[in-house]
N, C-alpha and C positions, 0 to 999 in steps of 0.2 A: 506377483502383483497384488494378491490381493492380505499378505501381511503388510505390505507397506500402506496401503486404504485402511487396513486396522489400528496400525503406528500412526499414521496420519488423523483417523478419528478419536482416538484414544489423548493424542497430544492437542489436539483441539479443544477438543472437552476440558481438558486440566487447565487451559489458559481460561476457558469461558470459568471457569472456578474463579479462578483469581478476580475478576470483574467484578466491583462491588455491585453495580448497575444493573448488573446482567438482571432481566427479571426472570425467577425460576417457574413461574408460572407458564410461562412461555414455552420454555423447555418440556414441561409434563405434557403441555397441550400438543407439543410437534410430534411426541414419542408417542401419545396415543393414536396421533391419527396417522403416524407409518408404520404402525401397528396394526390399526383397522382398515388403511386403505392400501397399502402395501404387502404386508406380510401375509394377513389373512385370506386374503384372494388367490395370493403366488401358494400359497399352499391346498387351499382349493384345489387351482388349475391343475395343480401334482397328483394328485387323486383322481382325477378325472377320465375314467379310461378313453382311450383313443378311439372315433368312430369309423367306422369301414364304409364307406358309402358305397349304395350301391343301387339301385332302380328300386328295387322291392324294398326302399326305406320309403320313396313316395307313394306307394300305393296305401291305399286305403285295406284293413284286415279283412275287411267282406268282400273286396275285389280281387286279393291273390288267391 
């Protein structure tokens, strides 16, 4: 599935080429911000270790 989402964006891209019209400004501007609000986060979250909840996370360090 996820070669054909690649063949699929890849053959996209090469029509929006063609498009005198197309403005490329537009283009910089989407790929920075699935960049910054997309990518950068989901890579975050991957690092982020997993937390273990458990009673003594609410307590206070001078009440345990």
């Amino acid at each position: 599935m996820g070669l054909w989402i690649a063949i699929f964006s890849l053959f996209c891209g090469f029509l929006l080429q063609l498009l005198p019209s197309f403005p490329k400004e537009k283009v910089i501007q989407m790929g920075k911000s699935y960049l910054i609000y997309l990518v950068l986060p989901a890579l975050a979250l991957i690092h982020i270790p997993p937390l273990k909840l458990s009673w003594d996370l609410g307590l206070a360090p001078s009440s345990a």
